[in-house]
mmCIF file of the N, C-alpha and C atoms, coordinates in Angstrom:
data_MODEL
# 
_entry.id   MODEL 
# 
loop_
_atom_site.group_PDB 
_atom_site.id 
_atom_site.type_symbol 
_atom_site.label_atom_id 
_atom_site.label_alt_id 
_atom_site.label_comp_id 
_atom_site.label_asym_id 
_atom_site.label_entity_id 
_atom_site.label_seq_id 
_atom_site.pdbx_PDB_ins_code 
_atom_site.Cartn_x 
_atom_site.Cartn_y 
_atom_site.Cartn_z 
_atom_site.occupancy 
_atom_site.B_iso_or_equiv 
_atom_site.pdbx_formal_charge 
_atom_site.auth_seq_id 
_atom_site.auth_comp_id 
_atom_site.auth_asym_id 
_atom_site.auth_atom_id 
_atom_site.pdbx_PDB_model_num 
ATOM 1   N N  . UNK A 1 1  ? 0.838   -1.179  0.000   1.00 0.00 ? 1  UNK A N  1 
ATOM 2   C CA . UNK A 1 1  ? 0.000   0.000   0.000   1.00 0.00 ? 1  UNK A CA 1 
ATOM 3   C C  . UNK A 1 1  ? 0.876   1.233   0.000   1.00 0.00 ? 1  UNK A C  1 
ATOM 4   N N  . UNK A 1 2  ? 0.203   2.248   -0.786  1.00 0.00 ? 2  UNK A N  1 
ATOM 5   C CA . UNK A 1 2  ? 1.191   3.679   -0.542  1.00 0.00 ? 2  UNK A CA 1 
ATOM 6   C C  . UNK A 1 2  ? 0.210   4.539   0.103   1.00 0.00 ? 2  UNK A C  1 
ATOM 7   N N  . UNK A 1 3  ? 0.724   4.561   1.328   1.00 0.00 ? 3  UNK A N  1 
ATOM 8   C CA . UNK A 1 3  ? 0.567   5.650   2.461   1.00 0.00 ? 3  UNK A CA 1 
ATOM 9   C C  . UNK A 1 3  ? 1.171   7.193   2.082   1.00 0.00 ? 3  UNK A C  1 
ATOM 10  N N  . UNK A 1 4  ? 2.356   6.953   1.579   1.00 0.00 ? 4  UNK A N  1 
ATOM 11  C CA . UNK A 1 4  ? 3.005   8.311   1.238   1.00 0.00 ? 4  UNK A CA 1 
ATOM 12  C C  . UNK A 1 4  ? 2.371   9.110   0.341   1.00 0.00 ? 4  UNK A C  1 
ATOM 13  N N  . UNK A 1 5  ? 2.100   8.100   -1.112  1.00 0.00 ? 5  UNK A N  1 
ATOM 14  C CA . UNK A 1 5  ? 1.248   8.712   -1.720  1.00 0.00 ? 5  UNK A CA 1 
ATOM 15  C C  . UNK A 1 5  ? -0.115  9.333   -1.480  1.00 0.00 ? 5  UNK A C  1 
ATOM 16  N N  . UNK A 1 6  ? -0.835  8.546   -1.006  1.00 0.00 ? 6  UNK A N  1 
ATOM 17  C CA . UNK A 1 6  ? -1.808  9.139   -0.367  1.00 0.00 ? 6  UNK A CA 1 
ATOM 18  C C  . UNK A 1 6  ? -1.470  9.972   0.114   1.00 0.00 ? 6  UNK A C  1 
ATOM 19  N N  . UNK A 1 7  ? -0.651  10.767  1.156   1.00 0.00 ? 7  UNK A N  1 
ATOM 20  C CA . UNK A 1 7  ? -0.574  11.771  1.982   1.00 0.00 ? 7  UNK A CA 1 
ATOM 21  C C  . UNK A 1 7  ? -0.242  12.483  1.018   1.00 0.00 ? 7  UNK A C  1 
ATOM 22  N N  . UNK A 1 8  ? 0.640   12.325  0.461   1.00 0.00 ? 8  UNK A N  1 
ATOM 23  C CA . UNK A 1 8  ? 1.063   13.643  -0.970  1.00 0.00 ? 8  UNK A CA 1 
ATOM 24  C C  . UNK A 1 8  ? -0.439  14.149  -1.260  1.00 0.00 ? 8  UNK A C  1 
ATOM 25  N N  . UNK A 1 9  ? -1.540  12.971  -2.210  1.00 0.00 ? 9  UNK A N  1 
ATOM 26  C CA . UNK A 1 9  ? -2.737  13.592  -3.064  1.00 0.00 ? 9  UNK A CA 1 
ATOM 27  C C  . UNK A 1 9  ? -3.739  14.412  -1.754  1.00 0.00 ? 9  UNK A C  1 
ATOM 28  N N  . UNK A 1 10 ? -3.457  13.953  -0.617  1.00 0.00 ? 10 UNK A N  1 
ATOM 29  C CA . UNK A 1 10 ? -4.170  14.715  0.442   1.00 0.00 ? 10 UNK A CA 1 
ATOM 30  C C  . UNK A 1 10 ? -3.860  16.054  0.712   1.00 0.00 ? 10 UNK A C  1 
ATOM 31  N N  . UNK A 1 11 ? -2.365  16.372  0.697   1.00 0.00 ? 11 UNK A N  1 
ATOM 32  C CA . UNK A 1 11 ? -2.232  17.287  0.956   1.00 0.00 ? 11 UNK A CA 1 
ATOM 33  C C  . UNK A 1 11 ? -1.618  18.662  0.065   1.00 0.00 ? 11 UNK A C  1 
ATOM 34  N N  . UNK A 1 12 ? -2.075  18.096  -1.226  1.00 0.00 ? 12 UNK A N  1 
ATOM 35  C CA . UNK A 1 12 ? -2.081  18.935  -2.788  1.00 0.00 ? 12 UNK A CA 1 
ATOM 36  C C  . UNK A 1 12 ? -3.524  19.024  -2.397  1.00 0.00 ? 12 UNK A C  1 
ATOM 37  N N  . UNK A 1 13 ? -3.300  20.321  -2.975  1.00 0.00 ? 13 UNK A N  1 
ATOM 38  C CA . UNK A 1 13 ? -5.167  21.168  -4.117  1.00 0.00 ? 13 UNK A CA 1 
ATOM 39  C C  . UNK A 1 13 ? -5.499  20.226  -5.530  1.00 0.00 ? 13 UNK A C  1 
ATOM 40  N N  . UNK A 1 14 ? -5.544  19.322  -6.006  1.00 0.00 ? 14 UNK A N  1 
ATOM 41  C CA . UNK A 1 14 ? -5.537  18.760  -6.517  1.00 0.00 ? 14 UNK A CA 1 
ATOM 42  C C  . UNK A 1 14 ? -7.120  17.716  -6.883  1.00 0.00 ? 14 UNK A C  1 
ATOM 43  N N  . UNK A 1 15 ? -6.796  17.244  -8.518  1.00 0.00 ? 15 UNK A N  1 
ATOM 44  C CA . UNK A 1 15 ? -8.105  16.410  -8.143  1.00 0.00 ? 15 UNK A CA 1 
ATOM 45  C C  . UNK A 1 15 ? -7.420  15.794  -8.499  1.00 0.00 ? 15 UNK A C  1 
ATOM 46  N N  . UNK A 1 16 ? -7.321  14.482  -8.420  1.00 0.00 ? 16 UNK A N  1 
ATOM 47  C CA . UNK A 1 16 ? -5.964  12.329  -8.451  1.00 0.00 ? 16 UNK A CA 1 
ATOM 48  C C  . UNK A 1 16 ? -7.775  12.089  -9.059  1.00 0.00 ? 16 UNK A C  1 
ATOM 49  N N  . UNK A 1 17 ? -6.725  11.069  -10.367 1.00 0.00 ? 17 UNK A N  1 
ATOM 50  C CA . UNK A 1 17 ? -7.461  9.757   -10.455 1.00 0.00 ? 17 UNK A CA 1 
ATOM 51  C C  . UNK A 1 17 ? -6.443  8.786   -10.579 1.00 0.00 ? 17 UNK A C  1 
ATOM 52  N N  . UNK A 1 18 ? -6.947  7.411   -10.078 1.00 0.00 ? 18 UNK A N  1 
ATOM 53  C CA . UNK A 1 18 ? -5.886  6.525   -9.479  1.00 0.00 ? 18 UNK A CA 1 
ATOM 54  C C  . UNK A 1 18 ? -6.411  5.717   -10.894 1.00 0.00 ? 18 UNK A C  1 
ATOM 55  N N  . UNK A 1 19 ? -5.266  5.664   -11.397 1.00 0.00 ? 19 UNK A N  1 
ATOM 56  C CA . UNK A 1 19 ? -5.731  4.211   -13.081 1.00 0.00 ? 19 UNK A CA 1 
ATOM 57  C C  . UNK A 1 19 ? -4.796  3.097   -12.663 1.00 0.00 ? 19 UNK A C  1 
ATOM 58  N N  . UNK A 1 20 ? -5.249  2.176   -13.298 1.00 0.00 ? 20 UNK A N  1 
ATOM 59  C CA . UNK A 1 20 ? -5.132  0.464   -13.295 1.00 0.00 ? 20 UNK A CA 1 
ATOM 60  C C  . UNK A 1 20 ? -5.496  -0.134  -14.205 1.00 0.00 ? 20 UNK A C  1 
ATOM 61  N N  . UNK A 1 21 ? -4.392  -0.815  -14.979 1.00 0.00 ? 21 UNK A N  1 
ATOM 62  C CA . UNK A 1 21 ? -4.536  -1.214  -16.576 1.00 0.00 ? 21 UNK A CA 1 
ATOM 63  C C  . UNK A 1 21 ? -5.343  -2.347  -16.270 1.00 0.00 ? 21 UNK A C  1 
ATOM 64  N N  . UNK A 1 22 ? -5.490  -2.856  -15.220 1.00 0.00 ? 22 UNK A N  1 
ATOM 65  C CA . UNK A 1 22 ? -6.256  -4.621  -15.056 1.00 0.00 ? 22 UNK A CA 1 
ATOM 66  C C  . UNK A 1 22 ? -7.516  -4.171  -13.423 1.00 0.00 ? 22 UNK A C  1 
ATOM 67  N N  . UNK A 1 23 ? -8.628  -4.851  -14.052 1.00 0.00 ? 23 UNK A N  1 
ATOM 68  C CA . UNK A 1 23 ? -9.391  -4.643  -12.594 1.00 0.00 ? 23 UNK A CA 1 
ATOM 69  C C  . UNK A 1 23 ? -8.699  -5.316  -11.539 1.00 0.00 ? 23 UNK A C  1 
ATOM 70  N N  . UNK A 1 24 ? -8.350  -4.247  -10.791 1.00 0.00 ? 24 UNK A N  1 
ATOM 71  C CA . UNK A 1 24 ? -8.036  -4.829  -9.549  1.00 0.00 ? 24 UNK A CA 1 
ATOM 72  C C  . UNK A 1 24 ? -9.099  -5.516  -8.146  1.00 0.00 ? 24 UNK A C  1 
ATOM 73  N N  . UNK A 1 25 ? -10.263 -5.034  -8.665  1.00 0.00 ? 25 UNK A N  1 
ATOM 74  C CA . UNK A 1 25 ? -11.499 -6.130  -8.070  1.00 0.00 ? 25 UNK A CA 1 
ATOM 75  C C  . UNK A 1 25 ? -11.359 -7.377  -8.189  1.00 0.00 ? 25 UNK A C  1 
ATOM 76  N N  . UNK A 1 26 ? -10.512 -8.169  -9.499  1.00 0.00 ? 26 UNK A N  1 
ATOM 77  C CA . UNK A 1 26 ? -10.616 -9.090  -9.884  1.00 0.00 ? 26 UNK A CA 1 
ATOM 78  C C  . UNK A 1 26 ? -9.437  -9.774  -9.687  1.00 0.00 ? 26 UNK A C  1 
ATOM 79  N N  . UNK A 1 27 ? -8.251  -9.224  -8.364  1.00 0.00 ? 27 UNK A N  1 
ATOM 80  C CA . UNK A 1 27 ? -7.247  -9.696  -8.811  1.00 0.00 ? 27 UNK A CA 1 
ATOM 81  C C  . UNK A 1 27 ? -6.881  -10.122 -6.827  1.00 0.00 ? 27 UNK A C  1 
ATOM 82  N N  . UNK A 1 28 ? -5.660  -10.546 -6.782  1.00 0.00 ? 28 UNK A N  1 
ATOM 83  C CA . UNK A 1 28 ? -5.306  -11.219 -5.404  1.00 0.00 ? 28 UNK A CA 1 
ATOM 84  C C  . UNK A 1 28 ? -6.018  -10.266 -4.267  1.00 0.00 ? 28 UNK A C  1 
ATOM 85  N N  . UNK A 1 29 ? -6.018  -10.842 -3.482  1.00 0.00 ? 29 UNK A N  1 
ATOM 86  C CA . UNK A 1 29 ? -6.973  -10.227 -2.567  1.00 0.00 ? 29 UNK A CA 1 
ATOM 87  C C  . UNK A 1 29 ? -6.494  -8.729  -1.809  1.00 0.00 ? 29 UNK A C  1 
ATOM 88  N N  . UNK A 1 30 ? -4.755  -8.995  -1.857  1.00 0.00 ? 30 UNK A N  1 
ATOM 89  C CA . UNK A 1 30 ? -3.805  -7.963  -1.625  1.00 0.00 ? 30 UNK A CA 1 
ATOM 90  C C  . UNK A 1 30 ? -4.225  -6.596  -1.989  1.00 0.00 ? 30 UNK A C  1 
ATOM 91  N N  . UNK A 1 31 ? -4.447  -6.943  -3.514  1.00 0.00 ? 31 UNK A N  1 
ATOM 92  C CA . UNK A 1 31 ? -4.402  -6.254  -4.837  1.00 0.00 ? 31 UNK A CA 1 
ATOM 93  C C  . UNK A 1 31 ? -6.073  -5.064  -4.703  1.00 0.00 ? 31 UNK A C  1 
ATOM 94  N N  . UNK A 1 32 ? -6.809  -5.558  -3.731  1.00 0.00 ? 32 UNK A N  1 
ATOM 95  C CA . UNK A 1 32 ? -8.334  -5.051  -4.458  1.00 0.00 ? 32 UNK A CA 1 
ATOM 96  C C  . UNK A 1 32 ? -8.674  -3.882  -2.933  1.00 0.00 ? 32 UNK A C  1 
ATOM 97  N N  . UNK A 1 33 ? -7.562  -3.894  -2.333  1.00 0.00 ? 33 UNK A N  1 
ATOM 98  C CA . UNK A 1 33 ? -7.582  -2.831  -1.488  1.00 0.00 ? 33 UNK A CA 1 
ATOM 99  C C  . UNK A 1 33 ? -6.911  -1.511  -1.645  1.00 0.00 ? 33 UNK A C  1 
ATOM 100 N N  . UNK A 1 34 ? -7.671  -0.522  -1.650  1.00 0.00 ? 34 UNK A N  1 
ATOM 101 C CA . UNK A 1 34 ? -6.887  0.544   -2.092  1.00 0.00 ? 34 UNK A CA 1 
ATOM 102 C C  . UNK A 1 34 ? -6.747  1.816   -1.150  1.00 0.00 ? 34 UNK A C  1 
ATOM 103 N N  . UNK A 1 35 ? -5.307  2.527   -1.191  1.00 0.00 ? 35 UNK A N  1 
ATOM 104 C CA . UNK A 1 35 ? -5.426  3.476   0.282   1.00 0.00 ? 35 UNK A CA 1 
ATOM 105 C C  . UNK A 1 35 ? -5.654  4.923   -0.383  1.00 0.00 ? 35 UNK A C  1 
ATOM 106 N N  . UNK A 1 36 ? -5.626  4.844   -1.730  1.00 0.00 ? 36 UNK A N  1 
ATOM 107 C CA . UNK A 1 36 ? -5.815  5.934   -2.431  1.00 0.00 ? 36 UNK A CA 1 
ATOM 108 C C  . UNK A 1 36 ? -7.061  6.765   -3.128  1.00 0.00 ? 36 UNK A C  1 
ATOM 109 N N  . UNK A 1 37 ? -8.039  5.715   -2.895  1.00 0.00 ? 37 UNK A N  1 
ATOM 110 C CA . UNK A 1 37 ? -9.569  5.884   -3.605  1.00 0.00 ? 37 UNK A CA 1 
ATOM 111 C C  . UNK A 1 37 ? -9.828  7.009   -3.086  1.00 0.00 ? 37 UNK A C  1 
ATOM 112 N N  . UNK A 1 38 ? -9.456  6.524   -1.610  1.00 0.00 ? 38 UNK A N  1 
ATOM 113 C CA . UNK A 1 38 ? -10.511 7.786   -0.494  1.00 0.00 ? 38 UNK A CA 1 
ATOM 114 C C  . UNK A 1 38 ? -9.943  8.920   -1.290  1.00 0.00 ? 38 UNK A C  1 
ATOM 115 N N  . UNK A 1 39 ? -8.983  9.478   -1.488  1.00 0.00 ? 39 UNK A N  1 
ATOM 116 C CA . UNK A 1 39 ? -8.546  10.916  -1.611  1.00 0.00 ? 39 UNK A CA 1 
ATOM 117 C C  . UNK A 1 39 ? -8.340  10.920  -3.254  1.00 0.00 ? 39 UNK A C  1 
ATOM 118 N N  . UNK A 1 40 ? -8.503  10.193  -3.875  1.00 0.00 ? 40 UNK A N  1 
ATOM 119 C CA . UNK A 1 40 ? -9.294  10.661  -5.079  1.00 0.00 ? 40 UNK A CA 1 
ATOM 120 C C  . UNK A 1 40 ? -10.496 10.835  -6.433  1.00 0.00 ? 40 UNK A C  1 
ATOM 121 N N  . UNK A 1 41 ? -10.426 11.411  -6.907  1.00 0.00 ? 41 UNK A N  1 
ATOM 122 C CA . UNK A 1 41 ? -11.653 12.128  -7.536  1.00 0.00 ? 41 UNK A CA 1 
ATOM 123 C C  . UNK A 1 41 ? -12.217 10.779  -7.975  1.00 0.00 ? 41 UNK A C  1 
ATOM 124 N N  . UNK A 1 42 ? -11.372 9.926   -8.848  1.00 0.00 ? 42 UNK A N  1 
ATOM 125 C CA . UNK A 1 42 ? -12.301 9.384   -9.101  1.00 0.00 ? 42 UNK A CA 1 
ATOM 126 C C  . UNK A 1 42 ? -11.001 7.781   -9.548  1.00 0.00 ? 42 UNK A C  1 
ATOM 127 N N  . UNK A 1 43 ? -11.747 6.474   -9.363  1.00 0.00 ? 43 UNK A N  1 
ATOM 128 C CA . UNK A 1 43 ? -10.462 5.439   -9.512  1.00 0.00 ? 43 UNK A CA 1 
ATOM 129 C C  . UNK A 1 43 ? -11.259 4.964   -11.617 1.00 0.00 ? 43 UNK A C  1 
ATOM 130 N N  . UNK A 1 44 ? -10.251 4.555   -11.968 1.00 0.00 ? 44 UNK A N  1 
ATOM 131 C CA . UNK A 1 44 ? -10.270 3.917   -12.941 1.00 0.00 ? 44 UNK A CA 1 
ATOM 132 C C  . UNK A 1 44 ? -9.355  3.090   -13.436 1.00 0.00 ? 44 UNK A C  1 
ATOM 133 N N  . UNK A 1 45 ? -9.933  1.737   -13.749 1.00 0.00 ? 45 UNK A N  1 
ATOM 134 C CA . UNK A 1 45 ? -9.745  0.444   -13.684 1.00 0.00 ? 45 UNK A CA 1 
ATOM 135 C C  . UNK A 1 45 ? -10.001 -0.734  -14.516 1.00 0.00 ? 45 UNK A C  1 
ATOM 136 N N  . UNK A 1 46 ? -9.456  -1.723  -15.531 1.00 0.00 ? 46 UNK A N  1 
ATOM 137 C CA . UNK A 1 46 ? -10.332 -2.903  -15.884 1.00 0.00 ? 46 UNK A CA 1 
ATOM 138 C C  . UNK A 1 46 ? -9.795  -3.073  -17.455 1.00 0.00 ? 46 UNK A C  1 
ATOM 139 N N  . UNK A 1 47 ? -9.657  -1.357  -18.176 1.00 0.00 ? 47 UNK A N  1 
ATOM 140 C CA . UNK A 1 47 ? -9.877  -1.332  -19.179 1.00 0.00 ? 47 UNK A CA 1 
ATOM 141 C C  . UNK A 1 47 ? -8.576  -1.442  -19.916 1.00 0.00 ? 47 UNK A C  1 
ATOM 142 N N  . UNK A 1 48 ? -7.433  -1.763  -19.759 1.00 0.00 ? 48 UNK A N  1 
ATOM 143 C CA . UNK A 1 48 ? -6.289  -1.774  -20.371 1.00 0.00 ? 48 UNK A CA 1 
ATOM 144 C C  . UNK A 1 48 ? -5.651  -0.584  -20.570 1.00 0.00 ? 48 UNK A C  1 
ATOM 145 N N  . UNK A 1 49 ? -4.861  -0.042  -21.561 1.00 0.00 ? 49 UNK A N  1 
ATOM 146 C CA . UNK A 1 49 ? -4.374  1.023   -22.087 1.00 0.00 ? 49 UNK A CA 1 
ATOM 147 C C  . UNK A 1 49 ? -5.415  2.215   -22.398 1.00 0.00 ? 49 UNK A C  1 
ATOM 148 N N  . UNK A 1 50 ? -6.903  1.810   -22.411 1.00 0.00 ? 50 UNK A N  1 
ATOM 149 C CA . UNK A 1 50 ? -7.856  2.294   -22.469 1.00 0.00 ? 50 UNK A CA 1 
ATOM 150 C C  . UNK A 1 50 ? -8.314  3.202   -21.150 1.00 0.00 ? 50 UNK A C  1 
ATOM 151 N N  . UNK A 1 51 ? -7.624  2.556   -19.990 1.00 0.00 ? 51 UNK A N  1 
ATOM 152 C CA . UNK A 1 51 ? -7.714  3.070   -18.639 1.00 0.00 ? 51 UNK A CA 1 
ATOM 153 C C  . UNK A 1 51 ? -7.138  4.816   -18.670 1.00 0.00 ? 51 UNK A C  1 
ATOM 154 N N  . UNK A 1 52 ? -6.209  4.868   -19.233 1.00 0.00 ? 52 UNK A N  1 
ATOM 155 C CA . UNK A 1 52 ? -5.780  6.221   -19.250 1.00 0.00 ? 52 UNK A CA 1 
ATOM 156 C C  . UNK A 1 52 ? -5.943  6.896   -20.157 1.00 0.00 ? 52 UNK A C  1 
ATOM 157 N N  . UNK A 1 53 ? -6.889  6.246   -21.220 1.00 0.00 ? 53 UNK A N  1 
ATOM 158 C CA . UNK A 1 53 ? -7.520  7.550   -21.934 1.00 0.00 ? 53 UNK A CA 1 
ATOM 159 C C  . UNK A 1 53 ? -8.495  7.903   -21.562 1.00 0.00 ? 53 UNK A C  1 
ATOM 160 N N  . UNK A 1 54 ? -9.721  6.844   -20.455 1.00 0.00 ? 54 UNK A N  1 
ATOM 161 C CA . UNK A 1 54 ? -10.371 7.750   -20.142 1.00 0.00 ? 54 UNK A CA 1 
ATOM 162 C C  . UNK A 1 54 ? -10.482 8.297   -19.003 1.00 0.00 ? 54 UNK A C  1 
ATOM 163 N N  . UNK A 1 55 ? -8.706  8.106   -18.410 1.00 0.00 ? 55 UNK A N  1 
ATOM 164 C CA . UNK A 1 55 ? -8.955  9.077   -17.450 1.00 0.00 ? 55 UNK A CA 1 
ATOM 165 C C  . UNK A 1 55 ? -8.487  10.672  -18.122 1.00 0.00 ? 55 UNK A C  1 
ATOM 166 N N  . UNK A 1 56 ? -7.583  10.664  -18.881 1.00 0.00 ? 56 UNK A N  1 
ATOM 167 C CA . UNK A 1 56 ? -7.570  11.795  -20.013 1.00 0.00 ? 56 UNK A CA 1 
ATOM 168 C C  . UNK A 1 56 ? -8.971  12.148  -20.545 1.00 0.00 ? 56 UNK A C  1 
ATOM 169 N N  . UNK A 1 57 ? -9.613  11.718  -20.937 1.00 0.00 ? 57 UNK A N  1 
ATOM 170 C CA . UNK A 1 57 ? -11.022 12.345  -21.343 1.00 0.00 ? 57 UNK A CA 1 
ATOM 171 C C  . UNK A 1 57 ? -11.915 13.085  -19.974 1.00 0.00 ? 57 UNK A C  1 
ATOM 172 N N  . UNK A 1 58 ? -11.644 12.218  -18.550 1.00 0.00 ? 58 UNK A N  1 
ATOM 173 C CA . UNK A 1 58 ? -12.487 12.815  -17.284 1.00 0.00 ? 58 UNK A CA 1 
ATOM 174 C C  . UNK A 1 58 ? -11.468 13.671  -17.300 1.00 0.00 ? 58 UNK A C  1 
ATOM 175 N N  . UNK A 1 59 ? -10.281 14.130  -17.380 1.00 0.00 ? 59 UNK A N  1 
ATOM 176 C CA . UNK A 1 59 ? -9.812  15.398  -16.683 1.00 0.00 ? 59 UNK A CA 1 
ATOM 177 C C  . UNK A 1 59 ? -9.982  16.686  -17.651 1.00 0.00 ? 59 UNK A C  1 
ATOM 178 N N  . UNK A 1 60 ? -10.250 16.205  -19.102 1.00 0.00 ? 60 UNK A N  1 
ATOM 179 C CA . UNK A 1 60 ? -10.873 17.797  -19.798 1.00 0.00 ? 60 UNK A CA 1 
ATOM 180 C C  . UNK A 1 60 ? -11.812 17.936  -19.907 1.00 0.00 ? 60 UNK A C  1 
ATOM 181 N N  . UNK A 1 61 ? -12.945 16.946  -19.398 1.00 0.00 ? 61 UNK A N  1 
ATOM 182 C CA . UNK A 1 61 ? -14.445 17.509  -19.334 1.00 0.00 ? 61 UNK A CA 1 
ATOM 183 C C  . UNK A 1 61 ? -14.507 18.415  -17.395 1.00 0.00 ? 61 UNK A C  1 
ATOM 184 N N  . UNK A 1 62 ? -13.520 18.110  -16.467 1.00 0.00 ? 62 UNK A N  1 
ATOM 185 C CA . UNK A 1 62 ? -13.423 19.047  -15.548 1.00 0.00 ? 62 UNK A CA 1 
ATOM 186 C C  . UNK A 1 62 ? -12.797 20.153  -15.707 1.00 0.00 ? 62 UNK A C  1 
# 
């Protein structure tokens, strides 16, 4: 888990989206806990290389 990170996106003005080329719902049990959701805007997940385009598409419609 990244604690640090988290504290970084907490303590930026900032909006975080946390991407993940593979659902991590679907993966070791380790894997499907996340310390970063809470503090950001929004998680995205599942979709492959596809994951970060649409988190590129959510950050210019904000």
């Amino acid at each position: 888990y990244s604690y640090a990170i988290r504290d970084a996106i907490k303590a930026v003005d900032i909006k975080a989206i946390e991407v993940h080329l593979s659902d991590i719902k679907n993966r070791e049990s380790f894997r499907k806990k996340s310390v970063i959701r809470p503090v950001c805007k929004r998680q995205i997940c599942g979709l492959g290389k596809n994951s970060y385009i649409k988190a590129i598409d959510f950050c210019m419609e904000q």
